[in-house]
C-alpha positions as CSV (number, residue, x, y, z in Angstrom):
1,X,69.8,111.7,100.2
2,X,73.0,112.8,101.3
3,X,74.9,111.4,103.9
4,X,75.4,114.5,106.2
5,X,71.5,115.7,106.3
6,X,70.7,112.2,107.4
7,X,73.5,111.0,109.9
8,X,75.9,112.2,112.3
9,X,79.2,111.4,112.4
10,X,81.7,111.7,115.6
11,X,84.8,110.7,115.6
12,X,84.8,109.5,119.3
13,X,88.4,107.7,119.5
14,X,91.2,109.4,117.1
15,X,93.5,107.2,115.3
16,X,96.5,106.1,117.6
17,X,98.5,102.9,118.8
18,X,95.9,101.6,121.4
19,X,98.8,99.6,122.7
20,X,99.7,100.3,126.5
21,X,95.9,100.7,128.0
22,X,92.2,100.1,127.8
23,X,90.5,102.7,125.8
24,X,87.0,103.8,126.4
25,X,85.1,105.8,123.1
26,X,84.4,109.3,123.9
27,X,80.2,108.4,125.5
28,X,77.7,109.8,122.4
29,X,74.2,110.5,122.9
30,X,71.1,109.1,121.2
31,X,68.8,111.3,122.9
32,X,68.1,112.8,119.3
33,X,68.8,109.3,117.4
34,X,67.5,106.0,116.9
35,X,70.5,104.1,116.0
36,X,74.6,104.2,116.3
37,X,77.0,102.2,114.1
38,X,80.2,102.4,115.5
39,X,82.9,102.1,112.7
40,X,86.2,101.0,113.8
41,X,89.5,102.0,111.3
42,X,92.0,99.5,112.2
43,X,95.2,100.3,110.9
44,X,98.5,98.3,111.6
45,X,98.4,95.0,113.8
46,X,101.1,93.1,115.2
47,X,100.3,89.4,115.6
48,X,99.5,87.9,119.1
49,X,97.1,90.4,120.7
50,X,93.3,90.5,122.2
51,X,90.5,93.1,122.5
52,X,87.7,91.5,123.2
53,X,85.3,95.0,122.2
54,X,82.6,95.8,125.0
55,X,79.6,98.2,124.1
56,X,78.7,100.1,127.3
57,X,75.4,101.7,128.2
58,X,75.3,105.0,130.1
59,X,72.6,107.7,131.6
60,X,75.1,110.6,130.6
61,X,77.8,111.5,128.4
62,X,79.9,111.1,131.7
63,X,79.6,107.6,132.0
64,X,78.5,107.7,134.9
65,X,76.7,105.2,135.7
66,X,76.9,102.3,132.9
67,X,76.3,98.6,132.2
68,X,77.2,96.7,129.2
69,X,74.9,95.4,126.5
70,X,74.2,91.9,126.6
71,X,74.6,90.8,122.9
72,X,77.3,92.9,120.2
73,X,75.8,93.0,117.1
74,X,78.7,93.5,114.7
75,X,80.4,92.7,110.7
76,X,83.9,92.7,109.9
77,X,85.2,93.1,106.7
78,X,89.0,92.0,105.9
79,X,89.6,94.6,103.8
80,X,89.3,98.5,103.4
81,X,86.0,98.6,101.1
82,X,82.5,97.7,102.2
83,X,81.7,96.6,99.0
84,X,83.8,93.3,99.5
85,X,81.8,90.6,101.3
86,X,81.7,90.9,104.9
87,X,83.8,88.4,106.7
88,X,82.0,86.3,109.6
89,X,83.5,86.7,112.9
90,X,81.2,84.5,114.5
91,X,78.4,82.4,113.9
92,X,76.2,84.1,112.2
93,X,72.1,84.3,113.0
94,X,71.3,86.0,110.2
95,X,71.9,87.0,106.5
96,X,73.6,90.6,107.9
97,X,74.9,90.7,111.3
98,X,76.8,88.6,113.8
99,X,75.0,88.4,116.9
100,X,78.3,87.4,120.0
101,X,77.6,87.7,124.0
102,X,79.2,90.9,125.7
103,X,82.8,89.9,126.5
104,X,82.8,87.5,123.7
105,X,83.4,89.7,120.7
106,X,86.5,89.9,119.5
107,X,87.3,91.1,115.8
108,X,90.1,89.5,114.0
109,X,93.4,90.3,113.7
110,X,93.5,91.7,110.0
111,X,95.1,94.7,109.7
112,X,93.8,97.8,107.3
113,X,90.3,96.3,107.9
114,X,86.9,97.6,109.2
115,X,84.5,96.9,112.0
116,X,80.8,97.8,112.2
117,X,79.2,97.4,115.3
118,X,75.4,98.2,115.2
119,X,73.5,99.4,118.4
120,X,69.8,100.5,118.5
121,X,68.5,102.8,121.1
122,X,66.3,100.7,122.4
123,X,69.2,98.3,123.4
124,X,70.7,100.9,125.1
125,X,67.7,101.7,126.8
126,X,66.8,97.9,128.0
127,X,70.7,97.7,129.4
128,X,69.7,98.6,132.8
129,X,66.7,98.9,134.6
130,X,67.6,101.6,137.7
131,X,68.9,104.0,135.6
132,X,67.8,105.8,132.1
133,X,70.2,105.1,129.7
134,X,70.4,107.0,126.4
135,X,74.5,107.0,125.9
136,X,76.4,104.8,124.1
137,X,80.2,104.0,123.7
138,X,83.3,101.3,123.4
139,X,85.5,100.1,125.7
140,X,88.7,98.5,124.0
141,X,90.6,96.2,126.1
142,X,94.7,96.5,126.2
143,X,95.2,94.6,122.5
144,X,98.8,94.2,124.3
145,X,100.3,94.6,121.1
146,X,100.6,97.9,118.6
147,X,97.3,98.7,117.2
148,X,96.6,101.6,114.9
149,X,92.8,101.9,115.9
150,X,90.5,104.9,115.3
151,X,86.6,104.9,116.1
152,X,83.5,106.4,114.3
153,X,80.1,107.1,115.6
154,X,77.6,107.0,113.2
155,X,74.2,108.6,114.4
156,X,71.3,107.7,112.4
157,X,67.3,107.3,112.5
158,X,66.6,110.7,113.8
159,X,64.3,110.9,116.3
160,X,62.8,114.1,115.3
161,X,62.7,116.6,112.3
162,X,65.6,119.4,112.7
163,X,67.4,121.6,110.1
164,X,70.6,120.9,112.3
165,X,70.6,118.6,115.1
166,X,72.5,119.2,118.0
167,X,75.4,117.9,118.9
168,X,76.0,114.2,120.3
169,X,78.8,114.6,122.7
170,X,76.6,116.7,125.1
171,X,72.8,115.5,126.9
């Protein structure tokens, strides 16, 4: 298997100093996709800062209309390579993931670390009940502080059998 024939990858926030404002993730699409792990680069910290992470639900790319999943399921790790053991940010429910209320998520302040947050489509989905969502992205709270942050999307558990699947940034 190889990683690119399987998954799609957006880069849906570029690495900057997140310092200043809230930052939203560009809105990707799992029309085509069953799951999206959004992998968060954190670069440089400054002690003192919050960003309490909110995954948002959406019936378009647009953002339109949107609504927040109830639960975040997320790992952190405290260092640059996966292969280190996953650090618990919260309490965990399980063996693999930390399962935190929307609003209550909030990843430590390590810097040069990673944070995978895991959403299914079906989550996204069950987020509202008027509209029909199928979009997916992160809202990052001021940190108030300088925060070298950059955001992956990682699309995965295609939905159906394509030699090249369309892009996620469009419905």
């Amino acid at each position: 298997m190889r990683l690119l024939e399987e998954q799609h990858i957006v880069m849906v926030l570029p690495p900057h100093d997140i310092n200043g404002a809230a930052h939203t993730t560009d809105y990707v699409s799992l029309k085509n996709w069953n799951h999206c792990t959004f992998l968060i680069l954190r670069g440089l910290e400054t002690a003192g800062g919050d960003s309490d992470l909110v995954v948002k639900a959406s019936d378009d790319v647009s953002g339109t209309h949107t609504a927040n999943l109830a639960t975040i399921k997320s790992r952190t790790s405290g260092v640059t390579d996966t292969s280190d053991a996953w650090a618990a940010e919260a309490t965990v429910t399980d063996s693999k993931l930390d399962y935190v209320a929307a609003g209550d998520f909030v990843p430590n302040t390590t810097q040069n670390s990673m944070v995978a947050i895991e959403v299914d489509a079906a989550d996204v989905k069950a987020a509202s009940t008027t509209y029909a969502m199928d979009c997916v992205a992160l809202t990052i709270p001021n940190p108030g502080q300088a925060a070298v942050w950059g955001v992956l999307a990682i699309l995965s558990q295609p939905r159906y059998a394509s030699a090249s699947m369309p892009t996620a940034l469009t419905d």
